[in-house]
C-alpha atoms as a printed R data frame, in Angstrom:
    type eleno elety resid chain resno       x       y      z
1   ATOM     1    CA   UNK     A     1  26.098   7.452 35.809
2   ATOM     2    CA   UNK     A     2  27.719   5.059 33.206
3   ATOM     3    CA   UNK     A     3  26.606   1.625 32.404
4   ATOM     4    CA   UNK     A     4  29.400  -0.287 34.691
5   ATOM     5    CA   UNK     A     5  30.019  -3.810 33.941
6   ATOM     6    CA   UNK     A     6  27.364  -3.785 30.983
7   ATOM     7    CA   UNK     A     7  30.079  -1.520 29.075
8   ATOM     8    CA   UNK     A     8  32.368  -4.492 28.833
9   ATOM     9    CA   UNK     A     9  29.772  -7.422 27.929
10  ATOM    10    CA   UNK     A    10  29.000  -8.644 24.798
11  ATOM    11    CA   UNK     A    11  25.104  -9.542 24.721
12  ATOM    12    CA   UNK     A    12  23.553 -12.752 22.848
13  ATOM    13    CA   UNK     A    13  20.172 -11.406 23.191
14  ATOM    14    CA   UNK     A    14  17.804  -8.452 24.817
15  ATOM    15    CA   UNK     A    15  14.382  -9.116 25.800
16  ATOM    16    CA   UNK     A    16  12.377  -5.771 26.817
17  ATOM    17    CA   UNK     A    17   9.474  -5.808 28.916
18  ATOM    18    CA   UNK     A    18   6.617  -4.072 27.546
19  ATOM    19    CA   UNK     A    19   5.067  -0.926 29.371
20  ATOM    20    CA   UNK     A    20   6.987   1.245 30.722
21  ATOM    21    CA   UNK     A    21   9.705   0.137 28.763
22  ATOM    22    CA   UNK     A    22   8.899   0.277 25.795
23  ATOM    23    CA   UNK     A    23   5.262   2.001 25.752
24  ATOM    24    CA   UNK     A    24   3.896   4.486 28.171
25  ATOM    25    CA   UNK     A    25   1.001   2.896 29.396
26  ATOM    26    CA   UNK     A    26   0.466   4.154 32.869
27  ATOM    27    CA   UNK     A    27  -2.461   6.584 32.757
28  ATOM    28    CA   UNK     A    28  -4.669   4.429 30.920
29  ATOM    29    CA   UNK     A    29  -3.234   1.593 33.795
30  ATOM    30    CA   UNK     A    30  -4.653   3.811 36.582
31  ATOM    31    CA   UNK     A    31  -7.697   4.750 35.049
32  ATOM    32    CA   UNK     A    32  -8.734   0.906 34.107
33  ATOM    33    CA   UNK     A    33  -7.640  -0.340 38.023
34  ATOM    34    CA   UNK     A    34  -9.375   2.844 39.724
35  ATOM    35    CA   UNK     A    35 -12.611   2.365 37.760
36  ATOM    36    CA   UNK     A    36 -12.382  -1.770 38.804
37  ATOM    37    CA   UNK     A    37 -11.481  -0.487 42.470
38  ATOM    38    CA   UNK     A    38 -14.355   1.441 42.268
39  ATOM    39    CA   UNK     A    39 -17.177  -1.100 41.046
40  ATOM    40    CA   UNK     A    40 -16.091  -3.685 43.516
41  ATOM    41    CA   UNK     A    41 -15.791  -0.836 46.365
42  ATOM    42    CA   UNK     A    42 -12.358  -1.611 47.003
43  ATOM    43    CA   UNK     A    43  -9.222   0.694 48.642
44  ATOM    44    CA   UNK     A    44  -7.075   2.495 46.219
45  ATOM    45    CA   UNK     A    45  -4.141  -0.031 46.007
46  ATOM    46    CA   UNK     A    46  -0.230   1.192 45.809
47  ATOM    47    CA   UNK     A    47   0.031   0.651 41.844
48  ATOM    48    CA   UNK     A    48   3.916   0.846 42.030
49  ATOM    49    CA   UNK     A    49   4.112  -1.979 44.423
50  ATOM    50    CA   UNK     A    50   2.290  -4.325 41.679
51  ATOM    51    CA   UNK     A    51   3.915  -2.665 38.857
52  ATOM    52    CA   UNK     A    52   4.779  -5.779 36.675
53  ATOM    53    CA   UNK     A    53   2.516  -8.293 38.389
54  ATOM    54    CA   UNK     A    54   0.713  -9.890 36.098
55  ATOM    55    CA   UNK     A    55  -3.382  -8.928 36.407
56  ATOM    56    CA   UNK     A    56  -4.877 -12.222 37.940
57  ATOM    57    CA   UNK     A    57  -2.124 -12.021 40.752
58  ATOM    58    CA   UNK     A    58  -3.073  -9.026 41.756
59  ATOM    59    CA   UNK     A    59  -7.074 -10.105 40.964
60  ATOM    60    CA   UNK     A    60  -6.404 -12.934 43.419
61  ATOM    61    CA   UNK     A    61  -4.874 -11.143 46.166
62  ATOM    62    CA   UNK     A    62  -7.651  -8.650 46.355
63  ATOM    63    CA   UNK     A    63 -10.731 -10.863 45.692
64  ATOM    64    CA   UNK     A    64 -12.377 -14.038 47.302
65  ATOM    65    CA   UNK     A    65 -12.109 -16.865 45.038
66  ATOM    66    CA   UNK     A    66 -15.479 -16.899 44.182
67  ATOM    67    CA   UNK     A    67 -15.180 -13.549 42.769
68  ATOM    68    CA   UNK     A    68 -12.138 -13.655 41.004
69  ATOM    69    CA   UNK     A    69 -13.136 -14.987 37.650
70  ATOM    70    CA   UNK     A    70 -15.662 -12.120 37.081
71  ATOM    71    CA   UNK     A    71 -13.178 -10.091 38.281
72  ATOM    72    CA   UNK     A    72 -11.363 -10.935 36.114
73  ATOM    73    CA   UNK     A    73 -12.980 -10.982 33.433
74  ATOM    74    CA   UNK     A    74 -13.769  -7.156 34.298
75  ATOM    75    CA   UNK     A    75 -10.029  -5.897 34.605
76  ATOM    76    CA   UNK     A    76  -9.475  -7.161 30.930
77  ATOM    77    CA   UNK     A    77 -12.688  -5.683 29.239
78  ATOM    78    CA   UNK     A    78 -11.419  -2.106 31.123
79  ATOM    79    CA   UNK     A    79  -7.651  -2.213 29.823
80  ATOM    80    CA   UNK     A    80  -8.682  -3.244 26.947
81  ATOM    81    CA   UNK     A    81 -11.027  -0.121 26.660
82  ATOM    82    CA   UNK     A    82  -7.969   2.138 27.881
83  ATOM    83    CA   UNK     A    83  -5.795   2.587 24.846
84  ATOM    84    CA   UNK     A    84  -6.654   6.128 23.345
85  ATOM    85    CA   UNK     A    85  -3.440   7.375 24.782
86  ATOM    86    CA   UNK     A    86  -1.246   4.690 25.246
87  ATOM    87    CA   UNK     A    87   2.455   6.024 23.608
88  ATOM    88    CA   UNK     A    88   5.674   5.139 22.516
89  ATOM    89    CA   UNK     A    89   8.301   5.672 24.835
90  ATOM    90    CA   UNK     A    90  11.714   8.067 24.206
91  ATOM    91    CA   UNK     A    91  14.521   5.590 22.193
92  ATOM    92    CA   UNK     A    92  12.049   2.872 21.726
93  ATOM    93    CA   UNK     A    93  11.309   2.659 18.170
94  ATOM    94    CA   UNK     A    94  15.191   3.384 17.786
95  ATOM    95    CA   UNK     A    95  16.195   0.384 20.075
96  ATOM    96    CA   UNK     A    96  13.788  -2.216 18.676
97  ATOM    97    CA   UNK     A    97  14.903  -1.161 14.553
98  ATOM    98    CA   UNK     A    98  19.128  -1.123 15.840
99  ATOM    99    CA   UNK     A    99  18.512  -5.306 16.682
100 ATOM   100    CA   UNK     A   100  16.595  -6.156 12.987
101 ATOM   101    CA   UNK     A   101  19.238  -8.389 12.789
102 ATOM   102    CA   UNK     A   102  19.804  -9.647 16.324
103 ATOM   103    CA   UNK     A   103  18.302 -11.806 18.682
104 ATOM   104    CA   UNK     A   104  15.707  -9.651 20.562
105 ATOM   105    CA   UNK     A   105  12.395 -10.253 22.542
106 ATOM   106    CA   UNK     A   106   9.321  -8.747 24.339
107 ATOM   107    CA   UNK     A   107   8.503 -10.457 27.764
108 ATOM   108    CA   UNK     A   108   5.157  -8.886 29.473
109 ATOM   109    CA   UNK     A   109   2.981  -9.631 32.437
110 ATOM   110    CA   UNK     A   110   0.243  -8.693 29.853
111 ATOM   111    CA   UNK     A   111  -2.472 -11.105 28.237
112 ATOM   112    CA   UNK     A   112  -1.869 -12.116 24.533
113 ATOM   113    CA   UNK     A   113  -4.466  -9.435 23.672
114 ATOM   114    CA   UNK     A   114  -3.746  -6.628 25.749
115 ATOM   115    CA   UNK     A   115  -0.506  -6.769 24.739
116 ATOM   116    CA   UNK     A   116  -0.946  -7.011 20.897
117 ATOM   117    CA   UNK     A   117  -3.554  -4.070 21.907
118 ATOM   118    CA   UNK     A   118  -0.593  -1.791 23.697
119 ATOM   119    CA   UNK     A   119   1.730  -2.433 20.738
120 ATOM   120    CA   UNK     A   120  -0.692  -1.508 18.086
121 ATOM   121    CA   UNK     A   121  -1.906   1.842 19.930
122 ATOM   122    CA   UNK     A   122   1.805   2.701 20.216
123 ATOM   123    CA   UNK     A   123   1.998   1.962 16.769
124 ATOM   124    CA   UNK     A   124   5.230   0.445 18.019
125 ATOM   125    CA   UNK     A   125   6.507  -2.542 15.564
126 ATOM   126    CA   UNK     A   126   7.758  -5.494 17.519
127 ATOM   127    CA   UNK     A   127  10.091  -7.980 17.343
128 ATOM   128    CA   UNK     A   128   9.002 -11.539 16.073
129 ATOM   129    CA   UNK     A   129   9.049 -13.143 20.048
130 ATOM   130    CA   UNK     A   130   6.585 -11.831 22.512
131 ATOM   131    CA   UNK     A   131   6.152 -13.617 25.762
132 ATOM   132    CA   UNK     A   132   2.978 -12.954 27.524
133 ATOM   133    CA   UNK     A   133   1.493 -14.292 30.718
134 ATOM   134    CA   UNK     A   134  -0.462 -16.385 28.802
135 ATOM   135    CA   UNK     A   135   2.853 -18.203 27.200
136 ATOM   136    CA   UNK     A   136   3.748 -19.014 31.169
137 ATOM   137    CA   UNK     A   137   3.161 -20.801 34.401
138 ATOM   138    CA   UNK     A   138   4.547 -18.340 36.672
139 ATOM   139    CA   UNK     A   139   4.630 -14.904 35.547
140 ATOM   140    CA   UNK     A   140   7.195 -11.989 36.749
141 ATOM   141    CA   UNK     A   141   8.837 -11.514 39.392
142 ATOM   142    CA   UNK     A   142   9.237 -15.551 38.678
143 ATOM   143    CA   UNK     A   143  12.138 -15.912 36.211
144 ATOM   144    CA   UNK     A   144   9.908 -17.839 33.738
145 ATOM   145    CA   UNK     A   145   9.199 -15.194 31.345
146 ATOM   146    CA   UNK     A   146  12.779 -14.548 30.554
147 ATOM   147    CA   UNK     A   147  14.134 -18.248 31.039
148 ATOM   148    CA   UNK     A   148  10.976 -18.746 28.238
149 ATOM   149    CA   UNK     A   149  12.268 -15.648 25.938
150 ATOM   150    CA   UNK     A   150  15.608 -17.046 25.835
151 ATOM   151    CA   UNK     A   151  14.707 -20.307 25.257
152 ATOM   152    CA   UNK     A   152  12.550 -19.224 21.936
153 ATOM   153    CA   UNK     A   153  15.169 -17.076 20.668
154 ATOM   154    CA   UNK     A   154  17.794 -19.935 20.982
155 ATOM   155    CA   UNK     A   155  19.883 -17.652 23.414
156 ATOM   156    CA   UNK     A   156  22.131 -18.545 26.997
157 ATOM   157    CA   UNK     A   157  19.855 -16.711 29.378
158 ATOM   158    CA   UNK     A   158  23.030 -15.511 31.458
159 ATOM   159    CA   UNK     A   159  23.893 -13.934 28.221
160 ATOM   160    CA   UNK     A   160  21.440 -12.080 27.951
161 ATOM   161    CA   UNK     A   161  20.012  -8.501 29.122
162 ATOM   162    CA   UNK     A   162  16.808  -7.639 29.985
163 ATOM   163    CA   UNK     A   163  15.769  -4.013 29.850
164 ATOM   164    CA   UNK     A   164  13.061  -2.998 32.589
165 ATOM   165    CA   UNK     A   165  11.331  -0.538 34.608
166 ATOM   166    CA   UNK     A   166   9.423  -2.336 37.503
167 ATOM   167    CA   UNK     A   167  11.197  -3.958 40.294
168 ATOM   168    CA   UNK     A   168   9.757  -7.146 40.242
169 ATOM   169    CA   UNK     A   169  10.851  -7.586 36.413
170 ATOM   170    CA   UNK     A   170  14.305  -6.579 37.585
171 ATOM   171    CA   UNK     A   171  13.807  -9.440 40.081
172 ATOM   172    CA   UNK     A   172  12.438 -11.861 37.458
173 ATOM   173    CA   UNK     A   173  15.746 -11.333 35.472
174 ATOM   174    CA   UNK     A   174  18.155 -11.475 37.658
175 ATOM   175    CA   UNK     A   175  16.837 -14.771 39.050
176 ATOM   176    CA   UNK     A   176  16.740 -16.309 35.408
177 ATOM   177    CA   UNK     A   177  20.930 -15.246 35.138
178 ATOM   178    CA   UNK     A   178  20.170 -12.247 33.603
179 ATOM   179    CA   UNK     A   179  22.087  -8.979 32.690
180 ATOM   180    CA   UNK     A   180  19.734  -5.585 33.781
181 ATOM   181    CA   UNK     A   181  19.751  -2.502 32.533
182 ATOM   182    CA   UNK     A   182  16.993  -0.383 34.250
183 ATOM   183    CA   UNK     A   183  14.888   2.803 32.945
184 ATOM   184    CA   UNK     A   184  13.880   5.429 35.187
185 ATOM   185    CA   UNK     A   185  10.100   5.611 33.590
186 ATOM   186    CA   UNK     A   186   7.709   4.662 36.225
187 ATOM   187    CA   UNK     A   187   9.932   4.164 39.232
188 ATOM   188    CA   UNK     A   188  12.006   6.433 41.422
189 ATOM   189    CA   UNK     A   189  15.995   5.348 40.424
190 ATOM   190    CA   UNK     A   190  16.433   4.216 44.185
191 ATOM   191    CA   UNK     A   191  14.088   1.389 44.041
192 ATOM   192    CA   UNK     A   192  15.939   0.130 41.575
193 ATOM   193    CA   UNK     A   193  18.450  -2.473 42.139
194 ATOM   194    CA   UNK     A   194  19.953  -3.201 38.602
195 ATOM   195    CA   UNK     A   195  23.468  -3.743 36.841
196 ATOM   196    CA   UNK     A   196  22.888  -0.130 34.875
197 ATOM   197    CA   UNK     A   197  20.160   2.716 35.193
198 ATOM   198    CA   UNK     A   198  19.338   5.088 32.891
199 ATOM   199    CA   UNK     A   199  16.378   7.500 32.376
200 ATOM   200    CA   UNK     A   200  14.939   5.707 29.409
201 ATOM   201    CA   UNK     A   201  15.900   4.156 25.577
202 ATOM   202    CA   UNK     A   202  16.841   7.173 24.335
203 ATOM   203    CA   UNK     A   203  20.180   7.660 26.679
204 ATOM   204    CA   UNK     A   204  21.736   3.732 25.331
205 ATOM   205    CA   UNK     A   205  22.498   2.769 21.667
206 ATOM   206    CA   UNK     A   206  22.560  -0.986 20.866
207 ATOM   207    CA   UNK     A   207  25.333  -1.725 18.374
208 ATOM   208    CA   UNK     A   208  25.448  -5.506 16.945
209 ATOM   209    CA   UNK     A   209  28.425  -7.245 14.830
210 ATOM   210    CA   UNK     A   210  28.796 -10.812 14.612
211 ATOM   211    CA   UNK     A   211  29.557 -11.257 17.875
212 ATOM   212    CA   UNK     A   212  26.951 -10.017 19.866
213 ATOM   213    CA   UNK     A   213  25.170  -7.514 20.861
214 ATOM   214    CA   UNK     A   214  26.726  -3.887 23.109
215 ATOM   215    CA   UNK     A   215  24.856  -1.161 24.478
216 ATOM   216    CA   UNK     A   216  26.632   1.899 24.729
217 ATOM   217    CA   UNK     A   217  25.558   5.363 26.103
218 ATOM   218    CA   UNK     A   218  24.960   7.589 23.370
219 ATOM   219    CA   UNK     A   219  27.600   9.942 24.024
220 ATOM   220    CA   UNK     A   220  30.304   7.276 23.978
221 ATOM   221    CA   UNK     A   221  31.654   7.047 20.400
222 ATOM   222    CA   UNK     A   222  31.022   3.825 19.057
223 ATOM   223    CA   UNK     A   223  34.521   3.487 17.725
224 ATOM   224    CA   UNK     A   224  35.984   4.682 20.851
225 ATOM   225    CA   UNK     A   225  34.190   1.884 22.662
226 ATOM   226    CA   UNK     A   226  35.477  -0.864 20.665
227 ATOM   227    CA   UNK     A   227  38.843   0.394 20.897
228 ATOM   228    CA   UNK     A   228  38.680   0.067 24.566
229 ATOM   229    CA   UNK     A   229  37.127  -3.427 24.682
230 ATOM   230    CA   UNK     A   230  40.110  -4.397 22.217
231 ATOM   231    CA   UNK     A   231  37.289  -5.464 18.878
């Protein structure tokens, strides 16, 4: 499919989100909402719809406000007991060691905890900024998370590209000026309205010089693609 326009940028940052991006965290997702659906005798909801909402939005749309602290309390203790198979995603740990030396970020609709939980169950090693929904006011699909990465890592958020797999992410970024570069993990391709799609980490390379960071597809030659952007 190509990456379009992304080809030709030159990035001062990336900020992943976290599952589904990075980490496949979706069956222990749907086991820790269908067991909290269950206690409180609630409908199945449509989990792809509230992919990327942070928990206590989706708490407060369900619950009566008198309810909604316990319940919240309840969602955490549950994700926080699903983790036994919570995995690395394809191209990950590749992506994350190829900017060492550039400016790169996590931004997650998870709490501080869950999300230092997910990370260590992937055994995935992160970069040195992580931006939860505990770091926020708004969390995704308000551009806060991303305007708050950028800020941290010192970068221009219109310079910047977040990588994503959930619509409202893709939403979040693009309303903080962001570049997007989509994976096909957890959403069908045609939901997703992005600058780039690809199927996950492992189809994009991220080469950095001291200009910036590119992302390339990983059968374009590297040398070939600087060639054409006249480096």
């Amino acid at each position: 499919m190509g990456l379009g326009q992304l080809a030709d940028e030159v990035f001062e940052a990336v900020i992943f989100d976290l599952d589904g991006t990075l980490i496949d965290s979706t069956p222990a997702v749907v086991r820790a909402w269908s067991a909290w659906e269950s206690e409180y005798g609630l409908a199945p909801m449509d989990l792809l719809t509230n992919h990327g909402t942070p928990s206590a939005s989706v708490v407060r749309s369900r619950m009566p406000e008198h309810m909604q602290e316990a319940a919240m309390r309840r969602i955490t203790e549950l994700e926080m007991a699903n983790l036994y198979d919570v995995v690395v995603l394809p191209g990950a740990v590749e992506a994350l060691a190829s900017l060492a030396s550039a400016k790169n970020a996590i931004a997650t609709s998870c709490t501080v905890p869950l999300a230092e939980a997910r990370i260590a169950a992937a055994q995935l090693v992160p970069p040195s900024v992580l931006v939860t929904v505990d770091d926020v006011t708004h969390g995704k699909p308000h551009p806060e998370p991303f305007l708050e990465a950028a800020r941290r890592l010192g970068a221009d958020p219109r310079r910047c590209l977040v990588v994503e797999d959930a619509p409202k992410g893709l939403e979040a970024a693009r309303a903080a000026g962001c570049f997007t570069l989509a994976v096909v993990t957890t959403t069908p391709r045609e939901v997703l309205d992005a600058d780039a799609i690809v199927a996950d980490l492992s189809e994009v390379r991220f080469d950095v010089n001291h200009d910036g960071v590119r992302v390339r597809l990983v059968h374009e030659p590297a040398g070939a693609l600087r060639q054409a952007q006249g480096a």
